[in-house]
VMD Tcl script that builds the backbone (N, CA, C; Angstrom):
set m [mol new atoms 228]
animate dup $m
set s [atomselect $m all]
$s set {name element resname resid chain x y z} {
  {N N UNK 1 A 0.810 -1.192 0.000}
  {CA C UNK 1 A 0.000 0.000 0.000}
  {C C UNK 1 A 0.858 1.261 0.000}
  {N N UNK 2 A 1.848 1.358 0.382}
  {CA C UNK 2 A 2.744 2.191 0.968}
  {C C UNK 2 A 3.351 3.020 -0.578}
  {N N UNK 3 A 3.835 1.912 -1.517}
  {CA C UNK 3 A 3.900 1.789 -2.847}
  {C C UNK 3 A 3.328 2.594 -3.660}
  {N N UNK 4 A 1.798 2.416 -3.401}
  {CA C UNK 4 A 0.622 2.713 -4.332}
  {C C UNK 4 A 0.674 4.022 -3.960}
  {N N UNK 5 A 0.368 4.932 -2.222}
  {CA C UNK 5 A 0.542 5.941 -1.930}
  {C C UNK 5 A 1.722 6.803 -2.493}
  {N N UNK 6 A 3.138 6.825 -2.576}
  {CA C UNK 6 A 4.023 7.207 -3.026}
  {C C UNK 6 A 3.732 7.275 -4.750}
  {N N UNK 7 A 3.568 6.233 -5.076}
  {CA C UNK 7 A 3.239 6.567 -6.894}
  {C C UNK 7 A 2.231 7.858 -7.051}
  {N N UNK 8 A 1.049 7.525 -6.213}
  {CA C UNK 8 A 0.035 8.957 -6.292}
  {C C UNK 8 A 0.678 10.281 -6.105}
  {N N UNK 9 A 1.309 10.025 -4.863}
  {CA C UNK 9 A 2.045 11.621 -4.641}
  {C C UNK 9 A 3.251 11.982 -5.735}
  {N N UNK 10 A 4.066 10.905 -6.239}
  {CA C UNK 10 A 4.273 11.654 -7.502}
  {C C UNK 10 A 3.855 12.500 -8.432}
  {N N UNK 11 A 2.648 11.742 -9.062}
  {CA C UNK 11 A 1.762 12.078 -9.317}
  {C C UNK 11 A 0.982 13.081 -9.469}
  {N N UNK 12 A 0.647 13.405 -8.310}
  {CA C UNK 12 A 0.283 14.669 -7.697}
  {C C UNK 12 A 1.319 15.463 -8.160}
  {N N UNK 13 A 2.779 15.366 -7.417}
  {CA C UNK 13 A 3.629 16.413 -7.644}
  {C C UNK 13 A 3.976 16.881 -8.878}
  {N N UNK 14 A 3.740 15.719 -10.144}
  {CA C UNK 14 A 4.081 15.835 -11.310}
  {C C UNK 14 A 2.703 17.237 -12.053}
  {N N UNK 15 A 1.764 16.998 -11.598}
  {CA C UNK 15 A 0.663 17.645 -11.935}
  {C C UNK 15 A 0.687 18.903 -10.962}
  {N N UNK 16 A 0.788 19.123 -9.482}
  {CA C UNK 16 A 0.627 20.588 -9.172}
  {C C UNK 16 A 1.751 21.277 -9.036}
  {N N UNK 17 A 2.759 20.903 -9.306}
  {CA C UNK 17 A 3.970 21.672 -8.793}
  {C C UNK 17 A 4.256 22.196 -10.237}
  {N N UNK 18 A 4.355 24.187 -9.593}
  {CA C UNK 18 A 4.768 24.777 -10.509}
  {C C UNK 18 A 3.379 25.383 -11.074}
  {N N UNK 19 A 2.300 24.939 -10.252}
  {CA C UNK 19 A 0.722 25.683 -10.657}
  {C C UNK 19 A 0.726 27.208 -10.230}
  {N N UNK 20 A 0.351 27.831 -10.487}
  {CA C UNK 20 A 0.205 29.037 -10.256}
  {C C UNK 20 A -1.014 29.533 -9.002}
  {N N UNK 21 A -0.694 29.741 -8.110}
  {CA C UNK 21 A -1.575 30.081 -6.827}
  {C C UNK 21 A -1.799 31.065 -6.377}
  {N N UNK 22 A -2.328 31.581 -5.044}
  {CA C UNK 22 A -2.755 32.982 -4.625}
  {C C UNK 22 A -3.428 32.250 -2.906}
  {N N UNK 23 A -2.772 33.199 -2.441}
  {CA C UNK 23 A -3.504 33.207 -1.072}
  {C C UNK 23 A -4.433 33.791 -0.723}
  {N N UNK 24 A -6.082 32.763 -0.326}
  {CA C UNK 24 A -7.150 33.476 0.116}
  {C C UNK 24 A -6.821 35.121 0.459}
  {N N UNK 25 A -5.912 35.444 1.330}
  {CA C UNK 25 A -5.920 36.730 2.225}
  {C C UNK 25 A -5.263 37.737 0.938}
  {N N UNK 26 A -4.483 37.365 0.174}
  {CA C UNK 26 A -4.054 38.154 -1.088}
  {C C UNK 26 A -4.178 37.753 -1.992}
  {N N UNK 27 A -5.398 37.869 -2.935}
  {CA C UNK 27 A -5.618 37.309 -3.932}
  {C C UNK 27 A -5.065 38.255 -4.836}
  {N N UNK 28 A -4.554 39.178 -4.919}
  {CA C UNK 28 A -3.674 40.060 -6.063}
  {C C UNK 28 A -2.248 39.608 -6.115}
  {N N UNK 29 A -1.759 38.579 -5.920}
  {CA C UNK 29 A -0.504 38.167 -5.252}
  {C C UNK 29 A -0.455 36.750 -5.732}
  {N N UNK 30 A 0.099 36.878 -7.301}
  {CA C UNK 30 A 0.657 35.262 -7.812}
  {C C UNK 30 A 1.564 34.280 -7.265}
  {N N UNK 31 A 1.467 33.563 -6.832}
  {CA C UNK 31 A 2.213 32.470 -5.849}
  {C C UNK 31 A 2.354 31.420 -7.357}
  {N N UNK 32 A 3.878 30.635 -6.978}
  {CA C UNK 32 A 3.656 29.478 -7.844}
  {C C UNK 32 A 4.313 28.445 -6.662}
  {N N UNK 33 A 3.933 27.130 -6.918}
  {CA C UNK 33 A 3.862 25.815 -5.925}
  {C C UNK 33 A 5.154 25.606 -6.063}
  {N N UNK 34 A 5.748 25.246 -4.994}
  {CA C UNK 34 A 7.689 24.705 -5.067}
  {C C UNK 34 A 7.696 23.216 -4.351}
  {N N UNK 35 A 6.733 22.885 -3.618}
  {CA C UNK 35 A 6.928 21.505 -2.842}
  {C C UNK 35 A 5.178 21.423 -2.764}
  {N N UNK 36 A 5.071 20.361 -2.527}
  {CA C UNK 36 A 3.853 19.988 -1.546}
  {C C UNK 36 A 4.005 19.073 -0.838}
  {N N UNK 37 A 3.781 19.250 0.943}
  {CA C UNK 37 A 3.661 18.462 1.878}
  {C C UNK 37 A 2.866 17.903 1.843}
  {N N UNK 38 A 2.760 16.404 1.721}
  {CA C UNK 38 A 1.194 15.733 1.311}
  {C C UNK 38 A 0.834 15.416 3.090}
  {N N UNK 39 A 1.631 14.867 3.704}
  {CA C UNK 39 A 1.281 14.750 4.930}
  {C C UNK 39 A 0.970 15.760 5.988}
  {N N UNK 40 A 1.615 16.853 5.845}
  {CA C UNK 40 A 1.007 17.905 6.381}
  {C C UNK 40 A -0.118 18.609 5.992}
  {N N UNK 41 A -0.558 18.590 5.056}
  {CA C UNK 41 A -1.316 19.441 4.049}
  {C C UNK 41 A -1.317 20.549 3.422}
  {N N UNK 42 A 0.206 21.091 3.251}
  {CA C UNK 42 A 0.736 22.417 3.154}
  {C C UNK 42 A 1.260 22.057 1.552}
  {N N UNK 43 A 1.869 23.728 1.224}
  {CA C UNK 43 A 2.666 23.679 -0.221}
  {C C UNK 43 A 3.983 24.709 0.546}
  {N N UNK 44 A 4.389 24.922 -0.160}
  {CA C UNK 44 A 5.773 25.740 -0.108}
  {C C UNK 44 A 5.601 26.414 -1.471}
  {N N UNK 45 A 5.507 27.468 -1.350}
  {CA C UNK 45 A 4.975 28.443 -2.497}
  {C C UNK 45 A 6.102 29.639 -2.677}
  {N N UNK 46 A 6.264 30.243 -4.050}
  {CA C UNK 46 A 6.823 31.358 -4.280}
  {C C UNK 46 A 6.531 32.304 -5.026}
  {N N UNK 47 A 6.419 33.387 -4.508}
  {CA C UNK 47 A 6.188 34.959 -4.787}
  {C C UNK 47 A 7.176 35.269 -6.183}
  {N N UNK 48 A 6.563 35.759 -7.437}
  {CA C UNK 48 A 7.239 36.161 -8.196}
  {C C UNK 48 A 8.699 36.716 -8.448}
  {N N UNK 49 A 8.867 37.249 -6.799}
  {CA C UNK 49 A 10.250 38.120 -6.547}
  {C C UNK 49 A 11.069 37.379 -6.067}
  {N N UNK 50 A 10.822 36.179 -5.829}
  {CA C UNK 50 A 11.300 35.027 -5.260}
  {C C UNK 50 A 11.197 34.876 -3.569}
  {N N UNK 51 A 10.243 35.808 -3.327}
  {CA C UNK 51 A 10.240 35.550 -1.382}
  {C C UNK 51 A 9.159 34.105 -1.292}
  {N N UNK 52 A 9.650 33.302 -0.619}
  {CA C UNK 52 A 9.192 31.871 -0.670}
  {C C UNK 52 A 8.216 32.129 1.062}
  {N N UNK 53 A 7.478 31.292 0.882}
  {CA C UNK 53 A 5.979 30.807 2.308}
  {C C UNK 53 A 6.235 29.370 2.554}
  {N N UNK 54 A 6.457 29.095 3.527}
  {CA C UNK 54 A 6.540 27.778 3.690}
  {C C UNK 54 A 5.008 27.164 4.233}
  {N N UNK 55 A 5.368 26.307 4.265}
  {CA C UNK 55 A 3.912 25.082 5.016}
  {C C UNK 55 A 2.651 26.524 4.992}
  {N N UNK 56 A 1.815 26.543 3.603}
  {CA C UNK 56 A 0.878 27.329 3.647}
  {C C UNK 56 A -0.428 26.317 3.414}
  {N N UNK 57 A -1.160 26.065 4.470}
  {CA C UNK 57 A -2.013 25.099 4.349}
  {C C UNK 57 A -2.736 25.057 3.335}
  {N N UNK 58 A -3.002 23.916 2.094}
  {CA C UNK 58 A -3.971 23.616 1.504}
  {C C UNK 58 A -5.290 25.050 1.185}
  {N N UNK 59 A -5.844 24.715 2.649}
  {CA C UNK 59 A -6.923 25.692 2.868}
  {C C UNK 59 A -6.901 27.202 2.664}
  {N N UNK 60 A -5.923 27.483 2.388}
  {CA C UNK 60 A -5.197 29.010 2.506}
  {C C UNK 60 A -5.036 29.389 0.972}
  {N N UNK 61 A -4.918 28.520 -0.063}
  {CA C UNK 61 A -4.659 28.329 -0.908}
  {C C UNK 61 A -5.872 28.388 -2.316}
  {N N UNK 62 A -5.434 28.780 -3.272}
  {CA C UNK 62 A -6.583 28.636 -4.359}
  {C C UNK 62 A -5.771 28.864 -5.587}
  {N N UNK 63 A -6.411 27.488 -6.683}
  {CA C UNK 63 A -5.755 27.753 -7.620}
  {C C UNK 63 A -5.888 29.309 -8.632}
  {N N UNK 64 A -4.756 29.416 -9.446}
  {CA C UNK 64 A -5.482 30.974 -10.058}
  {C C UNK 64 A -6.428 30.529 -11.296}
  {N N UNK 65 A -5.839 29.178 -12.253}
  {CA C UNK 65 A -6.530 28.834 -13.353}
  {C C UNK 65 A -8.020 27.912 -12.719}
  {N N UNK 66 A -8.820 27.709 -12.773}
  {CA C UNK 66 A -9.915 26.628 -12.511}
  {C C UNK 66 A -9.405 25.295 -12.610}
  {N N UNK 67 A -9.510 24.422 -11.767}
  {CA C UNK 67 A -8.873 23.257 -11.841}
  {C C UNK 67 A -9.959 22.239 -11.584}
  {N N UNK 68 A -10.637 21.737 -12.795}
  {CA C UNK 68 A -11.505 20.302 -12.687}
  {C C UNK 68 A -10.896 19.304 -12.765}
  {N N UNK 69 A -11.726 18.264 -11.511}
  {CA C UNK 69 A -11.265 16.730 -11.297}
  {C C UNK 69 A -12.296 15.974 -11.154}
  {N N UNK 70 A -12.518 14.585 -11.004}
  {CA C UNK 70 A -13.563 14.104 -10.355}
  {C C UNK 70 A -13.118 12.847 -10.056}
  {N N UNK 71 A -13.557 12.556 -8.964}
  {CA C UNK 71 A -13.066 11.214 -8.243}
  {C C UNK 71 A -13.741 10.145 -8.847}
  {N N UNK 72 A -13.086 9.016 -9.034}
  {CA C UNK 72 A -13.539 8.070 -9.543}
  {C C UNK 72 A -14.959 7.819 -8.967}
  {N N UNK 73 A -15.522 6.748 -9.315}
  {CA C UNK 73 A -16.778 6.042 -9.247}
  {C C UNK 73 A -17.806 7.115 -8.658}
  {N N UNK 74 A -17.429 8.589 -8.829}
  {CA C UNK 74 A -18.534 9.991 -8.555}
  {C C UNK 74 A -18.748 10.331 -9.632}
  {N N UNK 75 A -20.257 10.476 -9.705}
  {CA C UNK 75 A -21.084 11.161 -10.588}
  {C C UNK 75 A -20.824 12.578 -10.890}
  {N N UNK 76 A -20.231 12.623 -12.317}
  {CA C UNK 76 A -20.060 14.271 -12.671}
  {C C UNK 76 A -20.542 14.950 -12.642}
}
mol reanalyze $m
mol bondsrecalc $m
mol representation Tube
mol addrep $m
């Protein structure tokens, strides 16, 4: 299982890292993704000028482009 988890978070990393973001509290303020903590639930994000945010929770977070997904065996 351990396996299967690690392949996903590749995965993941292969697909959000390097997305372009914004923090709820500054949404005029382009962030792009540098890490994601999958176990914490954070990213490590950077400011155009290069001033970096560490562990910025998930929740804090919003993509800038619209980002559709849908979980398997859920009705679209």
């Amino acid at each position: 299982m351990i396996e299967a988890r690690s392949s996903m978070q590749a995965v993941g990393d292969w697909l959000f890292r390097g997305s372009q973001v914004y923090m709820l509290g500054e949404p005029d303020r382009i962030l792009k993704t540098v890490r994601i903590n999958w176990d914490a639930q954070t990213s490590d994000v950077q400011a155009e000028d290069g001033t970096m945010f560490f562990g910025v929770p998930w929740d804090d977070l919003e993509f800038v482009d619209d980002v559709e997904f849908h979980i398997a065996n859920e009705p679209n």
